[in-house]
Steps between C-alpha positions, in 0.01 A plus 500: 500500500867495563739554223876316535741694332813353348834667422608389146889355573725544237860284459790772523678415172888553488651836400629500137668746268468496124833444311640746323736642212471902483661604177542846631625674201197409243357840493659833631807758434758184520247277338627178294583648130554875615773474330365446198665170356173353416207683215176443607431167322860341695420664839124342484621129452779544715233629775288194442796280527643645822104515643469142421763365599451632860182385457636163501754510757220636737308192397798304589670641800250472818688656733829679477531366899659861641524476856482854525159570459557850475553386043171393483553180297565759201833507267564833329646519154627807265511381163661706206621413199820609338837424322611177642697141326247230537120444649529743820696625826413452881619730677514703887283166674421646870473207762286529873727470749279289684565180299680601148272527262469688206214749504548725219741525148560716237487311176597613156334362191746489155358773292452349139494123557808479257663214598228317609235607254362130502431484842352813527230374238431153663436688804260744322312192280476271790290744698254514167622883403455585172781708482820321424788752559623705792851625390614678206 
């Protein structure tokens, strides 16, 4: 008896990279709140905030469209928080050269939610949090 083998063919699918937002100060030495502005209780919901909304975004954004692929679809971010006059402060964007855009920020978070205590706390209820405050 003769046997007939087969080889299995597969379809080559295309090459894809996951998006990305690397919030590269979250834990470490320079970590977000290393500075201390935040107790415990503050620097938890802000963490859930921050985490969630780049959650989001990444749900959002499909590709960042770099043509250098050298940036790996991925967008860095340092967050901090500190002594600033309203919500928060982008700052120091870097840009590929290859077409212009932005591939990481710094971005500072106000510290105590003063003037816009409100919309710190429809942030933090819409997302189903049972804590209610993030500033002092």
């Amino acid at each position: 008896m003769r046997r007939i083998h087969r080889l299995a063919r597969f379809e080559t699918l295309e090459t894809r990279c996951m998006l990305a937002i690397d919030w590269v100060n979250a834990v470490g030495a320079n970590a977000f709140n290393s500075n201390g502005v935040f107790n415990s209780q503050e620097e938890a919901v802000a963490r859930e905030i921050i985490n969630r909304a780049i959650d989001d975004w990444e749900a959002v954004i499909q590709s960042f469209n770099y043509a250098d692929n050298t940036l790996n679809d991925t967008y860095t971010l340092n967050i901090n928080a500190g002594l600033i006059a309203g919500r928060g402060v982008t700052q120091n964007f870097q840009f590929s050269p290859l077409d212009n855009l932005p591939f990481s920020a710094d971005i500072t978070l106000d510290d105590n939610g003063t003037v816009q205590q409100a919309d710190w706390n429809v942030w933090i209820n819409h997302w189903g949090n049972t804590l209610t405050r993030v500033g002092v």
